[in-house]
N, C-alpha and C positions, 0 to 999 in steps of 0.2 A: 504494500500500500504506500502510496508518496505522502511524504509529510506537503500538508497545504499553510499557508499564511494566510493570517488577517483575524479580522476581529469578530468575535463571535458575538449574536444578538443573545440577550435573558430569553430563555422560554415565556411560554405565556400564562406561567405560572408564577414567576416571579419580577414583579411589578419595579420599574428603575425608580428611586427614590430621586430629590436632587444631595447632591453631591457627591454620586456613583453609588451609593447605597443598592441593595435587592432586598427583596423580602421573599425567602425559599418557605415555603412549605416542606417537612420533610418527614417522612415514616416508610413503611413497608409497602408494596406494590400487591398487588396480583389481591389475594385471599387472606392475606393476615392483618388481624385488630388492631395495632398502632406498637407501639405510642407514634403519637403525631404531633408536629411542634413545628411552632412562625419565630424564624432565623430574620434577622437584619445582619447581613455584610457587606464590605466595602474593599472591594477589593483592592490591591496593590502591588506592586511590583516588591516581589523580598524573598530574600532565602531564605525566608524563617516560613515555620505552618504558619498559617492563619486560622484564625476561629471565629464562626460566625456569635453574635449573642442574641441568646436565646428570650424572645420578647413574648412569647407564649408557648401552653403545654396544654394539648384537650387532652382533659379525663377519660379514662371510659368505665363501665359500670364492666367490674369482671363475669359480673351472672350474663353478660349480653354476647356471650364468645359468639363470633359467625358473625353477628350483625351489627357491631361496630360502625359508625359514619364514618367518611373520609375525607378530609378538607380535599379539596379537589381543584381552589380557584380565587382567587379573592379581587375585588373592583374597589377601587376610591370612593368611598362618601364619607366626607364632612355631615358631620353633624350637631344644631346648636353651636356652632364656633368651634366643635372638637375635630379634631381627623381623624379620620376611622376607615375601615375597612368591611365591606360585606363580602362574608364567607358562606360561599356556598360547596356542597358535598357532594360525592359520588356514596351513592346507597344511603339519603336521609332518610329519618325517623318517620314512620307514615303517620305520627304527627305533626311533622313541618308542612305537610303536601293535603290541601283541601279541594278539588278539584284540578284547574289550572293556576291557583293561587301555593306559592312555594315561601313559606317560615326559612329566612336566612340568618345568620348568627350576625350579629355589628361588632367590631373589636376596636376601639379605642388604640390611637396609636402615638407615641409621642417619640419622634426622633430624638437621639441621642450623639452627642457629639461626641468623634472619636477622640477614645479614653475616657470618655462617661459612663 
């Protein structure tokens, strides 16, 4: 395979903050219940690891093995002056879902300045 150059875009799972920030979603794929946790990183040019920090952790109820939610996606809304984020999931609670009407999570979100 050839090594290619250039710059790679964020998936469409993780939203560009300003000042090169992401916000990863990250957990298990396929068929496994989590955990599941909202990363802010920033990336850099350094020979050192990097570590994302970690700005949230959804629960899950252990009695729910198998049908765990799965963040899946999150969109920008401000709210009352606050920034936030709507979360929505692959396999929600068939209590979020009332016909075409879909119950999404809001998370509050306050940037953090590197080394805060």
């Amino acid at each position: 395979m050839a090594a290619t150059t250039g710059s790679l875009l964020p998936p469409v799972n993780m939203p560009t903050l300003s000042g090169g920030r992401v916000l990863i979603i990250a957990g298990p794929v396929s068929d496994a219940d989590g955990p599941f946790a909202l990363y802010e990183w920033t990336g850099e040019r350094s020979a050192e690891i990097q570590h994302p920090r970690q700005i949230y952790q959804w629960q899950r109820d252990p009695g729910e093995a198998g049908s765990a939610e799965k963040p899946e996606g999150l969109y920008r809304l401000d709210r009352s002056g606050k920034r936030g984020y709507v979360v929505i999931y692959d396999r929600p609670r068939a209590d979020r879902v009332s016909g075409s009407m879909y119950l999404a999570d809001w998370l509050p979100y306050e940037a953090k300045e590197k080394g805060g």
